[in-house]
C-alpha positions in Angstrom: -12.4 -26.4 -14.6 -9.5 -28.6 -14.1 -8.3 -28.1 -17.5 -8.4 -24.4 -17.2 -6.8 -24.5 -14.3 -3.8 -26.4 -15.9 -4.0 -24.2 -18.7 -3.5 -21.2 -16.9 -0.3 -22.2 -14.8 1.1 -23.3 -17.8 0.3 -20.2 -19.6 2.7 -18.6 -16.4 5.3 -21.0 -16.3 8.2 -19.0 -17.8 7.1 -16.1 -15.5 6.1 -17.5 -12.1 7.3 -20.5 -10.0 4.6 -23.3 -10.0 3.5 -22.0 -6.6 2.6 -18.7 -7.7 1.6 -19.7 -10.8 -1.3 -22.1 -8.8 -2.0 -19.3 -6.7 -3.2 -17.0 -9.6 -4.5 -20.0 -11.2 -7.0 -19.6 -7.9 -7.2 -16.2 -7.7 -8.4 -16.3 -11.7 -11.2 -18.7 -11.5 -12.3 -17.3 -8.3 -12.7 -14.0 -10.3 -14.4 -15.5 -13.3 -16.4 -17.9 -11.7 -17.6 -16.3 -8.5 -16.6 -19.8 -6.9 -13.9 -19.5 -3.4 -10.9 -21.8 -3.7 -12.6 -24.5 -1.7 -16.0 -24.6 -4.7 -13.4 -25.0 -7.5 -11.4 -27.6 -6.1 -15.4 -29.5 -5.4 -16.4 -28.6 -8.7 -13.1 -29.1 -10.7 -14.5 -31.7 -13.4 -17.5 -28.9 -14.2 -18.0 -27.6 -17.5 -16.1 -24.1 -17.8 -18.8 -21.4 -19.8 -17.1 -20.0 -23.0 -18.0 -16.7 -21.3 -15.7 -17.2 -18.5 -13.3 -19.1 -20.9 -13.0 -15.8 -22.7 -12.5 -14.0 -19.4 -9.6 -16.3 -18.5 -7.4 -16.1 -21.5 -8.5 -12.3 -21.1 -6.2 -12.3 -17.8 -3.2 -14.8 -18.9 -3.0 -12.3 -21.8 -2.5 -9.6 -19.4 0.0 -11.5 -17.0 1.9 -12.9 -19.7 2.4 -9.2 -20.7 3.9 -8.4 -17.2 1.2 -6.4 -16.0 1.1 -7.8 -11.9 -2.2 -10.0 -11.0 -3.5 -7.3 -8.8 -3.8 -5.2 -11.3 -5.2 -7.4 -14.3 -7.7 -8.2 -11.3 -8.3 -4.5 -10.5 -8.4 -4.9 -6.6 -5.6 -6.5 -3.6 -5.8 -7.2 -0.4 -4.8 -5.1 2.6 -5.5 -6.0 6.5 -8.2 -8.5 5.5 -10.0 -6.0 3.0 -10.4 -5.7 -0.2 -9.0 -2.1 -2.1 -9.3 -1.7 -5.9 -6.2 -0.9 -7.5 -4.8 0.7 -10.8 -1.4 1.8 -12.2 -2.1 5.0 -10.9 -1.2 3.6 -7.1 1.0 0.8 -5.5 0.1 -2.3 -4.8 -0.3 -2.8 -1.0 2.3 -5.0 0.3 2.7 -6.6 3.8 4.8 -4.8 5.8 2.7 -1.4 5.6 -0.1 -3.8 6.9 3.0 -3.8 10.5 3.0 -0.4 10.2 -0.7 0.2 10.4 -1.0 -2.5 13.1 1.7 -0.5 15.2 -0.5 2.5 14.5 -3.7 1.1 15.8 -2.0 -0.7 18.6 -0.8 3.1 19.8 -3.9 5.1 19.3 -6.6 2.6 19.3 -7.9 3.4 22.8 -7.9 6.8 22.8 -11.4 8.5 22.8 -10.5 10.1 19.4 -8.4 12.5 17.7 -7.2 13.8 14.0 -4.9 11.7 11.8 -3.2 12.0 8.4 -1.9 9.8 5.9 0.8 12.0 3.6 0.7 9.8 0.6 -1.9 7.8 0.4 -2.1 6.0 -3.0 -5.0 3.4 -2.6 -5.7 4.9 1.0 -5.3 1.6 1.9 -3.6 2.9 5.1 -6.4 5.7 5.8 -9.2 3.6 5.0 -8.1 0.8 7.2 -6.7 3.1 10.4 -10.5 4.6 9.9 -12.6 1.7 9.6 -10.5 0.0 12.8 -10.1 3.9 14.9 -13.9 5.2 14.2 -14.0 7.8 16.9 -11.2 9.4 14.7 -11.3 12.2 12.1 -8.8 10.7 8.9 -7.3 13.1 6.5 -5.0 12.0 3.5 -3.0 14.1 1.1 -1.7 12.8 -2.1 0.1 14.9 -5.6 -1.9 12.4 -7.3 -5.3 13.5 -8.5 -5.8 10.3 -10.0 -4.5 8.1 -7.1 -7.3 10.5 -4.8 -9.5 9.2 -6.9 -9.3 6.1 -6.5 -9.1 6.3 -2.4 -12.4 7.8 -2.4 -13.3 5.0 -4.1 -12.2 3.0 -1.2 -13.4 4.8 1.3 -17.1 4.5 0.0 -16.5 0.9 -0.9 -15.7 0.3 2.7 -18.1 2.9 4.5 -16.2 5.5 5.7 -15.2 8.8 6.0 -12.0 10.2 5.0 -10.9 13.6 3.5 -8.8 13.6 0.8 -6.8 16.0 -0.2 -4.6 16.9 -3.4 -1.7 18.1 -1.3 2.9 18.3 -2.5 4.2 18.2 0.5 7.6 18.8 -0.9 5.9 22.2 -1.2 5.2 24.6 1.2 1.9 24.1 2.9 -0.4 27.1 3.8 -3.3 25.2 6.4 -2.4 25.8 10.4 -4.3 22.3 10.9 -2.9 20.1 13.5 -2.9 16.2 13.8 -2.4 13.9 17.1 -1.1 11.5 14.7 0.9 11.9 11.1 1.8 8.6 9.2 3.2 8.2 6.3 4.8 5.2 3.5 6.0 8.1 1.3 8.5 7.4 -1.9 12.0 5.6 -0.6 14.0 3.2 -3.2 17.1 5.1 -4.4 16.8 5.0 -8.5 20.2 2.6 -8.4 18.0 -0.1 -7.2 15.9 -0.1 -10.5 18.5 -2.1 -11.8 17.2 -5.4 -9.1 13.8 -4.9 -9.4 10.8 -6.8 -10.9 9.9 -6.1 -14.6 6.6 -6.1 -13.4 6.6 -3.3 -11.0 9.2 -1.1 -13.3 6.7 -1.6 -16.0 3.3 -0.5 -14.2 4.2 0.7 -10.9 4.1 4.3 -10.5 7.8 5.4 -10.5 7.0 8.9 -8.2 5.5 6.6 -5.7 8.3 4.5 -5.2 11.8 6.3 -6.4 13.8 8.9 -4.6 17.1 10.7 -6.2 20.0 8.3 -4.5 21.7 11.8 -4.1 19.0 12.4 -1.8 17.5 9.2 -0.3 15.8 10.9 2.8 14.1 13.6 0.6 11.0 12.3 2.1 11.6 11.9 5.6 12.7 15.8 5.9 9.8 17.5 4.3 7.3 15.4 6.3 9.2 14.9 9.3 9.5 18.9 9.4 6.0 19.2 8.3 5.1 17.0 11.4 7.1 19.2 13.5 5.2 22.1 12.9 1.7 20.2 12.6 1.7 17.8 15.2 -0.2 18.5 18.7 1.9 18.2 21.7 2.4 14.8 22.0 1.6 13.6 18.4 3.1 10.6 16.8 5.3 10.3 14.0 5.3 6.8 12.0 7.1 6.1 8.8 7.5 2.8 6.9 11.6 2.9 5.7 14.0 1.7 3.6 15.8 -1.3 4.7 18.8 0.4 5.6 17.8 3.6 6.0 16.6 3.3 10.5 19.5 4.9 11.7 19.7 8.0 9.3 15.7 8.3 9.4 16.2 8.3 13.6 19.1 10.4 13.4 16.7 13.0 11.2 13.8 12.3 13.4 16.6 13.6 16.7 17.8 16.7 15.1 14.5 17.6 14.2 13.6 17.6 17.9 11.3 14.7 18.1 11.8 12.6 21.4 10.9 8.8 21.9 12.2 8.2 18.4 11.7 4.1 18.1 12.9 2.2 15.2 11.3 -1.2 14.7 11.7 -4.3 13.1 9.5 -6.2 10.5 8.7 -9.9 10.5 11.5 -10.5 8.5 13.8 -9.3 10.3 14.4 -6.2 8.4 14.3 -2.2 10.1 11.6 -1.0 8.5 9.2 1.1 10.6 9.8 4.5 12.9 8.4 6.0 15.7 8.5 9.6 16.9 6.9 12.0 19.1 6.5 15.5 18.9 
């Protein structure tokens, strides 16, 4: 196993720094072996199957071709669980795990109520507000019909219910529901940022579930803040994970729309990247 291990951060060296590289290392044998971290450190001089061997080099191919770990892998991690995930939805990342805390935190001791996710990719967001607010009915829209399908995936991987919904919300929608709580990660980076960004998530990311027009950076933020408006229950809540430097023209929108208690916070790195509201 040691050799393989070697073999595989060497395999990633032109792409990864030797930390990352040792992490995937991990995260690869794990995989192929069905061993944690700790087992393959205990059993690093064991013979390494040619089954698995083939698995390996399977995944360095993959990586090598840019295609992000979580992906080759076919799952991530999100608020301690596990979500499958394919290029047809984002990777999780941290900060919508402070969003969702924030969400919990708010609503968690209520006796109950109706919430929706607008855009929910993986569901990783639905799925996990469900599984940690049970006395809660979860709804979830996304344009995606394959991205749905993997979020009901998720949701019976995880034992719960949620419905999903093929929904545009950049379209007009003709339901009268109403929510006590709307939350949302929706599409924010303006297409000039391409130009910084990771090969890998260009490459195999989906670009609708990431890029907005920089014309129109807040495209977003006005169709489901104004959806909110008219679908919220007195006293609903508004959350949005944001663009770095968007807070003050999100809360600004959020104002003139009517919402009151508008609250912009800050992630652990320092960075303004969540919003409050109430209808």
């Amino acid at each position: 196993m040691q050799q393989m291990l070697a073999y595989i951060q060497d395999s990633l060296r032109a792409l990864y720094t030797p930390g990352e590289a040792r992490t995937i290392a991990f995260m690869l044998m794990e995989r192929a072996t069905g061993l944690s971290h700790a087992r393959v450190l205990v059993n690093k001089d064991t013979a390494f199957p040619a089954e698995q061997r083939k698995q390996i080099v399977t995944f360095v191919e993959k990586l090598r071709e840019g295609v992000p770990v979580q992906y080759v892998l076919g799952e991530a991690e999100f608020y301690g669980l596990r979500f499958e995930v394919n290029e047809a939805v984002l990777i999780p990342r941290p900060e919508t795990e402070e969003l969702v805390e924030w969400v919990e935190r708010d609503n968690r001791s209520l006796p109950g109520g109706c919430l929706l996710d607008v855009g929910t990719g993986s569901g990783c967001i639905a799925v996990t507000l469900k599984r940690r607010m049970l006395p809660w009915q979860v709804d979830a829209f996304d344009i995606s019909a394959d991205a749905l399908a993997v979020a009901a995936r998720n949701a019976r991987r995880h034992g719960v219910e949620v419905r999903f919904r093929l929904c545009d919300i950049l379209q007009s929608y003709p339901g009268d529901e109403q929510w006590d709580v709307v939350v949302s990660n929706p599409p924010y980076i303006p297409e000039r940022e391409k130009a910084h960004m990771a090969r890998q998530v260009l490459a195999h990311e989906p670009a609708r579930a990431l890029f907005v027009p920089d014309g129109h950076p807040l495209l977003f933020y006005e169709h489901i803040g104004a959806f909110a408006w008219r679908h919220l229950s007195a006293g609903g809540r508004l959350y949005f994970e944001i663009h770095y430097d968007a807070g003050a023209a999100v809360v600004e929108l959020l104002h003139s729309l009517g919402f009151a208690e508008v609250e912009l916070r800050r992630d652990l790195a320092g960075h303004e990247r969540m919003v409050k509201a109430v209808r």
